[in-house]
C-alpha positions as CSV (number, residue, x, y, z in Angstrom):
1,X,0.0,0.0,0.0
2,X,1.4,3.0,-0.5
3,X,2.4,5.9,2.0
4,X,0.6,9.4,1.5
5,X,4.1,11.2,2.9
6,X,6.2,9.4,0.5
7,X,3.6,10.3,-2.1
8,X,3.7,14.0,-1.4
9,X,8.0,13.8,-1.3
10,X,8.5,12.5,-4.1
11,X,6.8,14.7,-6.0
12,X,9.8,16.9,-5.2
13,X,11.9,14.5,-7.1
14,X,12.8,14.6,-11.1
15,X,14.5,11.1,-11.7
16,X,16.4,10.0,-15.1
17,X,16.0,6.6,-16.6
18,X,18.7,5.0,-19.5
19,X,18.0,3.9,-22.3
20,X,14.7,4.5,-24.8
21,X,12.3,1.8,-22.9
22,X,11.0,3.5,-19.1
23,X,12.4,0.8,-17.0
24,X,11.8,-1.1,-13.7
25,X,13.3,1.0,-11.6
26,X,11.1,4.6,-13.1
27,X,8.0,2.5,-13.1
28,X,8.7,2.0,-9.0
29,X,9.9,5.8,-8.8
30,X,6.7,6.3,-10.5
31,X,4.7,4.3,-8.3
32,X,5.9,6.0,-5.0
33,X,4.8,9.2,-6.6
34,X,7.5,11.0,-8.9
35,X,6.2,13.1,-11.3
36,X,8.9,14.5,-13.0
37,X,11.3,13.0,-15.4
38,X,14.1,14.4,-17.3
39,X,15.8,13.0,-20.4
40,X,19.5,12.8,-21.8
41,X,20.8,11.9,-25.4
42,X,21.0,8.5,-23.9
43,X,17.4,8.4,-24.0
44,X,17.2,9.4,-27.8
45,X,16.7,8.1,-31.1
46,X,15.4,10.4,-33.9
47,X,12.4,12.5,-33.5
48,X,9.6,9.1,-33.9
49,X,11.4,7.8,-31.4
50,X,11.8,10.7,-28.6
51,X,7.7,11.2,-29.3
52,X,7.1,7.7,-28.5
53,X,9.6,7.5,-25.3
54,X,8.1,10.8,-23.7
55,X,4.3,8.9,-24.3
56,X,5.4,5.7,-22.6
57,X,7.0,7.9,-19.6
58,X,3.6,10.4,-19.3
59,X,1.4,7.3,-19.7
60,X,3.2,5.6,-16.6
61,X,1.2,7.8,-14.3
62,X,-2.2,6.3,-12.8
63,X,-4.3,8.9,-14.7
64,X,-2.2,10.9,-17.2
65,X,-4.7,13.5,-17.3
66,X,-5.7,14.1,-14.4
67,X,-2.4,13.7,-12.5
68,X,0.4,13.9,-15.4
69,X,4.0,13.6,-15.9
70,X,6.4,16.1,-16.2
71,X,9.1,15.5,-19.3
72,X,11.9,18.1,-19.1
73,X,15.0,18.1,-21.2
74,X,18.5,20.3,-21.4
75,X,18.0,21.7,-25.3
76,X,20.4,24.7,-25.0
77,X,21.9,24.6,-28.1
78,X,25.6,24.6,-29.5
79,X,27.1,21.5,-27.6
80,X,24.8,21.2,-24.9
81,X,21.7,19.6,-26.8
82,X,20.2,15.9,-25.8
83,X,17.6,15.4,-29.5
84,X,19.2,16.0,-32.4
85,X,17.8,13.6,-35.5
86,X,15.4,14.9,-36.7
87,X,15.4,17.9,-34.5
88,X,16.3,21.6,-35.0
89,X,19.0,22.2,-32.2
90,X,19.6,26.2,-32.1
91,X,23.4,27.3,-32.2
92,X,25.2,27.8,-29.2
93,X,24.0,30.8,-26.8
94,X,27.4,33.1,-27.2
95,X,26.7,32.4,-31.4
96,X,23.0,34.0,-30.6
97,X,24.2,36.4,-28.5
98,X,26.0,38.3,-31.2
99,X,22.9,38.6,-33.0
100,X,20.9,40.2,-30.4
101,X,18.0,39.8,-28.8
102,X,15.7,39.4,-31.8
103,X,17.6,36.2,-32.3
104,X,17.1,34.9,-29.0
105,X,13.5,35.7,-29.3
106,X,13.5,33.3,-32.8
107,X,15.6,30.8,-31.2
108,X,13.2,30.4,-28.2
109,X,9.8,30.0,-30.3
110,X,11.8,27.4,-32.9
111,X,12.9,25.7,-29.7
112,X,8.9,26.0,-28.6
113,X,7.8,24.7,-32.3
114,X,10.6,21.7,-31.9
115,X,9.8,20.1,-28.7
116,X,6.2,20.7,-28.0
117,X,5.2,18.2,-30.9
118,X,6.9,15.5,-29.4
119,X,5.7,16.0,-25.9
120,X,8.7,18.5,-23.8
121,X,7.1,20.4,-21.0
122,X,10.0,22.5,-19.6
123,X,13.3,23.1,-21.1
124,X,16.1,23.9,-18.6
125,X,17.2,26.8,-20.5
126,X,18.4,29.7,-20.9
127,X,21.6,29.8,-19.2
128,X,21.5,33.2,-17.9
129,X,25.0,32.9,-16.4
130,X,27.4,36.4,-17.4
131,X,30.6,35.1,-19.1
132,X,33.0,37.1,-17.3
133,X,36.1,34.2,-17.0
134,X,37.5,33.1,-20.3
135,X,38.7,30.1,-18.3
136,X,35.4,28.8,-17.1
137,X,35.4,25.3,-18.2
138,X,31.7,25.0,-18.4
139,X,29.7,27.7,-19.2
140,X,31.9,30.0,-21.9
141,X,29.6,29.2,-25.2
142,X,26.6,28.9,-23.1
143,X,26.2,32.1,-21.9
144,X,25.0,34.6,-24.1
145,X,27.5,37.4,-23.5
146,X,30.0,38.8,-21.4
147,X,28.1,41.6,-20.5
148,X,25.2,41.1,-18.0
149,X,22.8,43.6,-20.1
150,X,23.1,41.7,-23.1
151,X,22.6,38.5,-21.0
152,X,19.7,40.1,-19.5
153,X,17.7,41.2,-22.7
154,X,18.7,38.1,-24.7
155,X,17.5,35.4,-22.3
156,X,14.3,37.0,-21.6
157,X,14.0,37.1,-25.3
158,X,14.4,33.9,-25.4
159,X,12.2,33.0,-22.3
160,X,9.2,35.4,-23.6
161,X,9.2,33.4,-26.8
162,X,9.6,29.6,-25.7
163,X,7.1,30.2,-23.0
164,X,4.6,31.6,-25.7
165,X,4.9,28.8,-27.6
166,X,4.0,26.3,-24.6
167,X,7.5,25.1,-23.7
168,X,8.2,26.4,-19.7
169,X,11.5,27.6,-19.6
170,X,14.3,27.8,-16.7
171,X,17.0,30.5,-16.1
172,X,20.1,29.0,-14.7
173,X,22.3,28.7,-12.6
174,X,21.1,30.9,-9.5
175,X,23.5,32.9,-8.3
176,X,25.4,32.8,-11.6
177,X,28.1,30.2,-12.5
178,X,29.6,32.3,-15.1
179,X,33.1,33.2,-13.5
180,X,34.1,29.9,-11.9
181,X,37.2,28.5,-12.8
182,X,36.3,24.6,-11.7
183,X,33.1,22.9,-13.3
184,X,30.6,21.5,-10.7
185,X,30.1,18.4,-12.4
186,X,33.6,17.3,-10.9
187,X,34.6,20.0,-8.1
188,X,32.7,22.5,-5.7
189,X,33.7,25.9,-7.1
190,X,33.7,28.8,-5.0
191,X,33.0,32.4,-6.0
192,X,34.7,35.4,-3.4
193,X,32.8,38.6,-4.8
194,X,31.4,40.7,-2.6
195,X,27.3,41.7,-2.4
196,X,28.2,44.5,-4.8
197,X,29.9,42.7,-7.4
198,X,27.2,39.9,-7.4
199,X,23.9,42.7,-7.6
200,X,26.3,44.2,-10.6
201,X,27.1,41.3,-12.6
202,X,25.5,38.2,-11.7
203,X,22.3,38.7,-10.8
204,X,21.1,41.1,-13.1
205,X,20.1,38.7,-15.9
206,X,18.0,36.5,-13.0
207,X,16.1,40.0,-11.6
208,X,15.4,40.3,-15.6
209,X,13.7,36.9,-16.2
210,X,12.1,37.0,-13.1
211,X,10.1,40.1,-14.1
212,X,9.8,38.1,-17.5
213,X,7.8,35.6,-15.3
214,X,10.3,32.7,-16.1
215,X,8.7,29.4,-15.3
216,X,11.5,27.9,-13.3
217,X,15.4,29.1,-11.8
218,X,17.6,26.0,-11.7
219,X,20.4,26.4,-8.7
220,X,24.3,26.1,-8.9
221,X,26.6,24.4,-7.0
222,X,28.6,26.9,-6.4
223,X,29.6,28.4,-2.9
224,X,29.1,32.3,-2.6
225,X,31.3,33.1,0.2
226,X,29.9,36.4,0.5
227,X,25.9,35.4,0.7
228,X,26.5,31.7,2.5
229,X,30.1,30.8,3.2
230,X,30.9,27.4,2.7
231,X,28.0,26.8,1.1
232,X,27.0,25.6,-2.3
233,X,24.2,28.0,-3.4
234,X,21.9,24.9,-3.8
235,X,21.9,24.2,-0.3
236,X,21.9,27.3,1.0
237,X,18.9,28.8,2.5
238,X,20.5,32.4,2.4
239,X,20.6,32.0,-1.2
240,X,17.4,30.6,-2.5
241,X,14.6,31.2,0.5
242,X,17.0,34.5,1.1
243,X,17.9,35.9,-1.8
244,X,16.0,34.7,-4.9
245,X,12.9,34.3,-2.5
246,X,12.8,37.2,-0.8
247,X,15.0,39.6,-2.0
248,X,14.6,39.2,-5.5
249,X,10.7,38.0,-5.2
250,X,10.7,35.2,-7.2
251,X,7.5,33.5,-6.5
252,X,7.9,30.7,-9.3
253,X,9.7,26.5,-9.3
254,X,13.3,25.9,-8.1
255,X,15.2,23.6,-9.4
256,X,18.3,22.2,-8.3
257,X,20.7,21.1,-10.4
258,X,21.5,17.6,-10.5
259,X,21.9,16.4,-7.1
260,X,24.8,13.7,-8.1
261,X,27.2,16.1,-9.5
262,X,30.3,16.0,-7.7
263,X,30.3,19.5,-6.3
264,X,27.3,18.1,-4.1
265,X,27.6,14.3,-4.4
266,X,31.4,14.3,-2.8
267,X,30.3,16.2,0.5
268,X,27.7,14.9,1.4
269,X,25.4,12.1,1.0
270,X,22.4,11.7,-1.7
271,X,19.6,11.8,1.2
272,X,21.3,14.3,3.3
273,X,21.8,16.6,0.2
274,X,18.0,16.0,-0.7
275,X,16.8,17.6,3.3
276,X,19.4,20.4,2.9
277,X,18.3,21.2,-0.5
278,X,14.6,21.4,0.5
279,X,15.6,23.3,3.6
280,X,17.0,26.2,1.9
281,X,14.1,26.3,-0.6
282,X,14.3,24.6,-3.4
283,X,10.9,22.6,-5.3
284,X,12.3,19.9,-7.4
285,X,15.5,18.0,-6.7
286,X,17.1,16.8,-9.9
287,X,18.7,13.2,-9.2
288,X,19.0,12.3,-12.4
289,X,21.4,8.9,-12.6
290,X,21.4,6.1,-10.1
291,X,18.1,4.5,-8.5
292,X,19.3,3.7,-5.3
293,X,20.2,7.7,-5.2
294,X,16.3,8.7,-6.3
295,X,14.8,6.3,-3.7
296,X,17.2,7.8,-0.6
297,X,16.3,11.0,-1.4
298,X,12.4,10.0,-1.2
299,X,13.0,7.9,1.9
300,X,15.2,11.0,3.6
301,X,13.1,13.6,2.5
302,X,10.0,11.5,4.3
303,X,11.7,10.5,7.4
304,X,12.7,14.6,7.9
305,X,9.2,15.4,7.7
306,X,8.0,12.7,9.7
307,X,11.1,13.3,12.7
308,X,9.8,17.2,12.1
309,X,13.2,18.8,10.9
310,X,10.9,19.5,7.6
311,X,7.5,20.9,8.1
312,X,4.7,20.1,6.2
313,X,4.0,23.2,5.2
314,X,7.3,23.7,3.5
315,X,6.5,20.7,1.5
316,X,2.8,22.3,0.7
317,X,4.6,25.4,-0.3
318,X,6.4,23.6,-3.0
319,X,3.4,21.2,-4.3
320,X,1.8,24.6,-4.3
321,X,4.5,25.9,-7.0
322,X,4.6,22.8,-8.7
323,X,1.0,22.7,-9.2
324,X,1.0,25.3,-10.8
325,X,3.7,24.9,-13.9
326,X,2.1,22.1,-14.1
327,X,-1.5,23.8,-15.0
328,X,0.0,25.8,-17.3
329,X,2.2,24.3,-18.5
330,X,2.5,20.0,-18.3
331,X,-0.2,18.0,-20.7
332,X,-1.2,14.5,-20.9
333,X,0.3,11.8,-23.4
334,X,-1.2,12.4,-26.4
335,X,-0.8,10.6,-30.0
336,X,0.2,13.8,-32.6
337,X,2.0,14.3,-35.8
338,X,5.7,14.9,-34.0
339,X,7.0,16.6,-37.0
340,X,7.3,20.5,-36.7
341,X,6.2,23.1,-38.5
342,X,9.0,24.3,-41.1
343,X,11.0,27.2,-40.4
């Protein structure tokens, strides 16, 4: 039988499945009441098949229309792009960026006309990150610019557009990982700018799409000494229930970044990271690789609420977010043409 807690928990988590079949393990993950599910390349065939995959993963739910699944998806552009056959992948953000905002604004609708078709609910993009260090091993093309006013007008271009078109998009990654000089796949980078520096450069382009009404903010792993020290932003209650809550006002989903990156995954364990992660504010935990990491997150997050070191109304507060993208945005499995309209 299954537990109304663990139900309402897992909710908060966005699992990845390999391979083009939903297997075992996401029916369980399913089961116990995830309802968001995010794809890689590995997941991909040519457009046919990345149709039919998202309609077996939305159709998993116990009523798909009533209580659907979530299908999100990195499609940036340039070399960060998961579909490709059959697809119409935009360049990378920097190539956009040179063009101006007009472009961004086309590249977000195309992106809107490519992935609705075949069943995408949210795209985690733009990256509104500022790229301010040539050595940034991660970010660079992504971004849109250097400066943060071009960042700023591009990605809510971009977000304006896509979001028209019925594709929620996500500006990323809170605070800004544009001037680290480590990636947080495989270290815990730390930023040492003052407040100044950070309301200068950084988080302009996020104050931007939150006044564009951006759907969802994705967090970094990235410790800002001078908001949370020691800290990686995504854990950080300074930064997300602080500063993008109630400084900036954003009112909208946060997501984390992917919860088995090494920046997070090295200090501390998967269930652990999961509490602190909700603690500090953020609505949907991205755990996108191993099973045994999606389950400990449920079964952590459930045993903080039930031992009362999370409340229940935090968790409502973030059904309460969720529930809403997904009215206006999420729709049920449905069997369409998946070809797009020419451009």
């Amino acid at each position: 039988m299954s537990d109304p807690l663990e139900e309402r928990v897992a909710r908060l988590v966005c699992v990845g499945f390999p391979g083009r079949e939903p297997d075992a393990d996401l029916v369980s993950l399913i089961r116990r009441g995830v309802r968001s599910v995010i794809l890689f390349a590995r997941n991909a065939g040519d457009r046919h098949e990345v149709a039919e995959t998202i309609s077996r993963v939305k159709r998993l739910s116990p009523d798909p229309v009533g209580d659907p699944i979530l299908v999100c998806v990195d499609q940036e552009g340039g070399d960060t792009i998961r579909f490709a056959d059959g697809f119409d992948p935009p360049p990378a953000m920097r190539t956009v960026g040179l063009e101006g905002a007009w472009a961004a604004a086309d590249t977000g609708r195309r992106l809107a006309e490519d992935l609705r078709p075949v069943g995408i609910d949210l795209d985690l993009a733009p990256v509104m990150d500022v790229d301010s260090n040539p050595a940034n091993p991660v970010i660079g093309p992504r971004a849109f610019a250097r400066d943060p006013a071009i960042v700023s007008a591009c990605g809510v271009a971009l977000i304006e557009s896509m979001q028209a078109g019925g594709v929620a998009a996500c500006a990323k990654h809170f605070p800004g990982h544009g001037d680290t000089d480590l990636d947080s796949h495989h270290d815990l980078p730390v930023l040492r700018h003052d407040l100044d520096r950070l309301h200068a450069v950084e988080l302009p382009p996020f104050v931007a799409a939150i006044r564009a009404g951006v759907a969802a903010v994705m967090t970094t792993h990235v410790v800002f000494e001078a908001i949370d020290p020691g800290v990686p932003a995504t854990m950080s209650p300074a930064a997300i229930d602080g500063l993008l809550r109630r400084t900036l006002g954003y009112g909208g989903v946060v997501i984390s970044d992917d919860l088995e990156m090494a920046a997070i995954a090295d200090l501390v364990e998967t269930g652990e990271a999961a509490v602190r992660t909700v603690e500090a504010g953020v609505d949907l935990l991205l755990c996108c690789h191993l099973p045994d990491r999606q389950h400990r997150a449920i079964d952590a997050l459930a045993d903080a609420v039930r031992g009362g070191r999370i409340g229940e109304r935090r968790i409502d507060d973030s059904l309460e977010r969720l529930d809403r993208l997904f009215t206006e945005y999420v729709r049920p499995p449905r069997t369409i043409d998946s070809n797009p309209p020419h451009h």
